[in-house]
N, C-alpha and C positions, 0 to 999 in steps of 0.2 A: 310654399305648401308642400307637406309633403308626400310621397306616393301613394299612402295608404290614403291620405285626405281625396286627393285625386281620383282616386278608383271609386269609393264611394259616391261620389258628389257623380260620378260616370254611371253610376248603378242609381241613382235616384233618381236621374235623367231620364235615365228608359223607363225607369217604372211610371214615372209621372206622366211620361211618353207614350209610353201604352196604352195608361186608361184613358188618355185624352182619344186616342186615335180609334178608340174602342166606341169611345163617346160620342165623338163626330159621325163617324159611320153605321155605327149601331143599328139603325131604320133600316136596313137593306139587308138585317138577317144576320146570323149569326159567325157565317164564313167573311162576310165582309167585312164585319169587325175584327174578326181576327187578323184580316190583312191589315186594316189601318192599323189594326193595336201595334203590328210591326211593323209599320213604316212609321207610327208616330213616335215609337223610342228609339228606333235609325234615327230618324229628325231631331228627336232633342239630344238624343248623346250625340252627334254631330259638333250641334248647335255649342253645346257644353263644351266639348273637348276643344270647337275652336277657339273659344273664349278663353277659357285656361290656359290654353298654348300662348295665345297675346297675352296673358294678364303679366303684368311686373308686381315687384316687390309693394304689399304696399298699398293695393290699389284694388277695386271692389272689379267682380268681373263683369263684360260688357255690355252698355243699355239694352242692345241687341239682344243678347243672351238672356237678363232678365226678365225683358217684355216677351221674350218667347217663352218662358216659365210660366210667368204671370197668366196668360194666354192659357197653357196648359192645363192650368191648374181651375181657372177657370171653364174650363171646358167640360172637365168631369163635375164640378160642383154644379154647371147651367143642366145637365144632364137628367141629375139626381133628383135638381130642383125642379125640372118638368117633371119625372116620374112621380115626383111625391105631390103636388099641387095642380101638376095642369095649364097653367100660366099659360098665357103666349107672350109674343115676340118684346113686348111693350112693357109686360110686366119683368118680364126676364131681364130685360133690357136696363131695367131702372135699378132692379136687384143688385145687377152686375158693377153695376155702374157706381153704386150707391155706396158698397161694401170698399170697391177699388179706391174711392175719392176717399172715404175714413181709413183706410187704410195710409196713405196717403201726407194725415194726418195735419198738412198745412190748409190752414182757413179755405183759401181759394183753392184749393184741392177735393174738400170734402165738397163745397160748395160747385165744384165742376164735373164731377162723380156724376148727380143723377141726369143731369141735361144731357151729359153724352150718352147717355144709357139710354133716356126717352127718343134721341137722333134716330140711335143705333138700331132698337128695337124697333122705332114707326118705319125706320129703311127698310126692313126687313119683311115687316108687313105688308108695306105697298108690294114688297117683292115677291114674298113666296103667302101671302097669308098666313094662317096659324100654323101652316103644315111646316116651318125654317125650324128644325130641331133645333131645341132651348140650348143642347152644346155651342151650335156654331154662333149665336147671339151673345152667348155671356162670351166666349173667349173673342169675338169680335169688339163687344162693347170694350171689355178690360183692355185690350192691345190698343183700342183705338182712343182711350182716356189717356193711355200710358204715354202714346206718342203726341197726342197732344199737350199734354201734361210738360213733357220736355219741352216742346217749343216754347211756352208761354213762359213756364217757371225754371230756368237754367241755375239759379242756385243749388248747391247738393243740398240734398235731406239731410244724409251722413258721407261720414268718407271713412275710409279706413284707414285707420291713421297708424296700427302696429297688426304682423302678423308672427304670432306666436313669440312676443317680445315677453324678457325677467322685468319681473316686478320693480326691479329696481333701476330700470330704464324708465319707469313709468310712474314717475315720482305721484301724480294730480288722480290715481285712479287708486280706490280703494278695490284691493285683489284678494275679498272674499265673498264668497258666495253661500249658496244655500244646500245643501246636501243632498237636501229632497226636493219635492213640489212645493209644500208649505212650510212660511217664513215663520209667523206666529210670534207671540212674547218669547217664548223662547228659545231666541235665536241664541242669545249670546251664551244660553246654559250650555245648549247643543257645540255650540264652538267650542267652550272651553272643554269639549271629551276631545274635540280633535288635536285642538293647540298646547292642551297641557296648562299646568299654572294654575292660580288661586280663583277662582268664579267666586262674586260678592253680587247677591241679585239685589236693587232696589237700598244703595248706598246712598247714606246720608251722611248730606254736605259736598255731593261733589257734585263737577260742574262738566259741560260737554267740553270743554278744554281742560288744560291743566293753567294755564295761566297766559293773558292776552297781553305777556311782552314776549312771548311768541311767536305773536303775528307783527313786531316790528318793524317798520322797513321808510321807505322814503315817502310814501303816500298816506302812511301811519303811522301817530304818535298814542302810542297806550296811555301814557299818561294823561293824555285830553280828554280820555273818553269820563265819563261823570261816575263815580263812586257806583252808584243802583246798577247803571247797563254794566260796569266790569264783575260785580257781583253774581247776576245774574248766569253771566256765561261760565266763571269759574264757580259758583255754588247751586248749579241748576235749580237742583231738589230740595232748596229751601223756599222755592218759588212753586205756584200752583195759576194754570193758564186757562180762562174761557177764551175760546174761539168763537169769532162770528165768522163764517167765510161767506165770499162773495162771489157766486160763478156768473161769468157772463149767460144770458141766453142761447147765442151761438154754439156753446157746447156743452152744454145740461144734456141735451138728447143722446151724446157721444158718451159723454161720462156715463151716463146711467149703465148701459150698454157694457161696458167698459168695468165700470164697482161690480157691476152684477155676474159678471161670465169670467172675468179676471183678477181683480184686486181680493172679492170677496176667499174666492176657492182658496187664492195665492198666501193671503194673510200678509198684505204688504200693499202701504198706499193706497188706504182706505177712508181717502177724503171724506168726513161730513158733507151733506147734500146742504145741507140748509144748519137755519141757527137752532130749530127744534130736535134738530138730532142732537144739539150740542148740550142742551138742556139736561140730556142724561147724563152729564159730567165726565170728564174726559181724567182719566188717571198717568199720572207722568213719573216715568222711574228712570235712570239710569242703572244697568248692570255693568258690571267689568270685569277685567280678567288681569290679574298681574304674573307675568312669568316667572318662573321660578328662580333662585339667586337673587332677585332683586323684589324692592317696595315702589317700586315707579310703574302707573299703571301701562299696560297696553293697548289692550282695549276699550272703549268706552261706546257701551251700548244705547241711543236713549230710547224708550220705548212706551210709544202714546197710544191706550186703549182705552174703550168705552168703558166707564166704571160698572156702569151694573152689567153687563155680558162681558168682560173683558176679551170682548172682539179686537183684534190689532187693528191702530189706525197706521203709523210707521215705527216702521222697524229702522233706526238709522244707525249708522258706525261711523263717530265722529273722531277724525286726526288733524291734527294739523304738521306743516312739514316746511323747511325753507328751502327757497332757491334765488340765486342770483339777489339775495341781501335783504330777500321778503318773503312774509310769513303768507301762508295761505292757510283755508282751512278746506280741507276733504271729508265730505258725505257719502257715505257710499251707501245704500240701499241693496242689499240683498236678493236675490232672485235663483232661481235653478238654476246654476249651474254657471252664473255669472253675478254683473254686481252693476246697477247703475248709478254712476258717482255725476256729483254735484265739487266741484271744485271754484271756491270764493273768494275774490280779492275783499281783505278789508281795506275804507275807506270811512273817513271823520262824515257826521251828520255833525250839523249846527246845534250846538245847547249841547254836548256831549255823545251827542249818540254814536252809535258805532252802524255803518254799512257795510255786509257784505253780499257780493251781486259777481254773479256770472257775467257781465255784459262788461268788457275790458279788450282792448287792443294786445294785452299781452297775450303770451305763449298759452299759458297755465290753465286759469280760468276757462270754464266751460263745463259741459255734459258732457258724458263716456259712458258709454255700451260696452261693458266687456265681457267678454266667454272668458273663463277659466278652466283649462285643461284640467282636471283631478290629477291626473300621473305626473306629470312635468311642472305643474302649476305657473304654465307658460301663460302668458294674455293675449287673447286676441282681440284690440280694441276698437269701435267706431266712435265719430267724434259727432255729438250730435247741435249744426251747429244754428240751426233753430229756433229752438229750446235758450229761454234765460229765466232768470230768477234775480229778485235782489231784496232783502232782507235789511228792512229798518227797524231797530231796537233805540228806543228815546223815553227821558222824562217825558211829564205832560203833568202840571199840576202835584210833583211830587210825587207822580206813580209811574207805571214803568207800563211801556205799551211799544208795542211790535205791530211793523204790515210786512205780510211775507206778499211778492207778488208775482206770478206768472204770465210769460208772455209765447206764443207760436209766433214768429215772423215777425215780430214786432206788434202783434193782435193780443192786446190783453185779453184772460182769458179767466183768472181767480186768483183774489186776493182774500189773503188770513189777515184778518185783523185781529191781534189779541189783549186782552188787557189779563196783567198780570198781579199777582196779589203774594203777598208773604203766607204762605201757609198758616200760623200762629195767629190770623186775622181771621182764618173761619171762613 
């Protein structure tokens, strides 16, 4: 990390630090805040700077350290959330707790969120009654979910797997990002002012690969795969997709939550809720961008909107790349100022189909979180290793049908089922 990184991350500290300490003492008048406000950014830039001193190469900084951020930060928001509502300790308590466990993000996480929060906040009340400032409840509830949280679930969420690594160390992550806040349909137009070279929107006849003896390797033989699925992936845009999707109930409430505050504003990863959203017809393009000197594409954009709003559903940047004697293919998904990639082992489905699935023993294969420096265009990458996917493309009676499916933890959680049709069929 380097010193400018450091100093910052020392100055967000105190800031964070302050308001929390502003937050917790605040009830005792105006001077008395101002003392905590300065002991609580001593406290976190402490807390901070020790952490960073232990951190190695490589490696995310200390649970310690974070659960005392967490804690912070929850302290000014339980704060805000009494000033504006009223709540007491119970409600505060389940707020806190609520937000921490989706945050969280793994099933039994979201799922352990609010119970510690309802402990935390009835402790509080048997304790002080209504009068336990909603600061000290929510950053009690959050630190005490957190540390429970570690006991029970010891697997990482993420790890950090490069800091400030060349793109070319980091073969499985696609290293583009998004310029602004919104991704939108045109992402790929917008790219091609940055990268230069020929921008073709909504090219016909091509396909999210260039050809799938590219992903040859010892686990995969292209030639097996059936005439329709190799068609498909090299002639995308000669293909037109209804989707049914299928969310668990378990995390409909999250999603919603999640489409509405994030995906929507973002214009990126903009799941249909249901099959009646799908009924407005789903419009599918490829763009792309050939660099200059040459007729060999670069990039290849696919890009799936609702047809009558042409609202963006995803925004993807499809590559593929070899290593060590095998083809993969990389997704990478767009976002401010990073990029989150989907890297695919393929593998033979029976009847010809083709699989490819995050869920592998090897290296390659997985989710990646990465920040993209603008000035150095260095990555800073997390490995997120939770998160799987795996993508069935097969015949079925002569036509061509896909289940795309998602899983947290091993907890399914929504699968795309598509059935696919030749455009020229109406």
């Amino acid at each position: 990390m380097t010193e400018r990184a450091k100093i910052a991350g020392l100055a967000v500290a105190a800031a964070v630090g302050a308001l929390a300490g502003a937050a917790l003492t605040g009830r005792r008048g105006a001077r008395t805040a101002a003392v905590g406000g300065l002991a609580g950014a001593a406290a976190l830039t402490a807390i901070e700077a020790a952490a960073r001193a232990r951190q190695r190469p490589a490696e995310i900084p200390a649970w310690w350290s974070r659960v005392a951020m967490s804690g912070a930060l929850a302290a000014s928001a339980g704060w805000l959330g009494g000033r504006l509502t009223g709540a007491g300790p119970v409600a505060v308590g389940v707020a806190a707790g609520t937000v921490a466990g989706a945050l969280g993000l793994r099933p039994q996480k979201v799922a352990l969120g609010p119970v510690v929060g309802v402990a935390v906040g009835a402790a509080w009340r048997r304790a002080g009654g209504r009068d336990v400032p909603p600061a000290v409840v929510a950053a009690t509830a959050v630190a005490g979910f957190r540390a429970l949280a570690a006991l029970l679930f010891r697997a990482p969420q993420v790890e950090l797997l490069a800091e400030r690594a060349r793109a070319e160390d980091l073969p499985f992550v696609v290293p583009l990002e998004a310029r602004t806040g919104y991704v939108g349909t045109g992402y790929v137009r917008e790219l091609a002012g940055v990268l230069g070279g020929t921008y073709r929107e909504d090219v016909p006849d091509a396909g999210i690969v260039a050809s799938l003896d590219d992903l040859a390797g010892p686990d995969f033989d292209p030639s097996a795969v059936d005439p329709l699925v190799r068609e498909f992936y090299e002639r995308t845009t000669r293909f037109r997709l209804d989707i049914v999707p299928e969310w668990r109930l378990w995390v409909r409430p999250g999603y919603l939550l999640y489409r509405t505050f994030v995906a929507r504003p973002l214009g990126q990863a903009n799941v249909p809720m249901n099959q009646r959203e799908t009924l407005r017809g789903v419009r599918s393009r490829i763009d792309t961008i050939t660099p200059d000197g040459t007729d060999v594409i670069g990039v290849r954009g696919w890009i799936r909107s609702f047809a009558d709003t042409g609202e963006p559903i995803y925004v993807g940047i499809y590559t593929t790349y070899r290593h060590d004697g095998r083809g993969y293919v990389s997704v990478g998904f767009p976002v401010p100022r990073g990029n989150f990639t989907a890297t695919l082992l393929p593998l033979h489905r029976p009847g010809g189909g083709l699989v490819l699935t995050s869920g592998s023993a090897l290296a390659h294969p997985g989710h990646y979180l990465t920040y993209v420096d603008a000035a150095t265009r260095e990555l800073t990458t997390l490995a997120v290793p939770g998160f799987t996917e795996r993508l069935d493309v097969f015949t079925e009676g002569g036509e061509l049908r896909a289940a795309h499916a998602f899983s947290l933890y091993g907890l399914p959680f929504l699968t795309l089922h598509y059935r696919i049709h030749r455009r020229n069929q109406g």
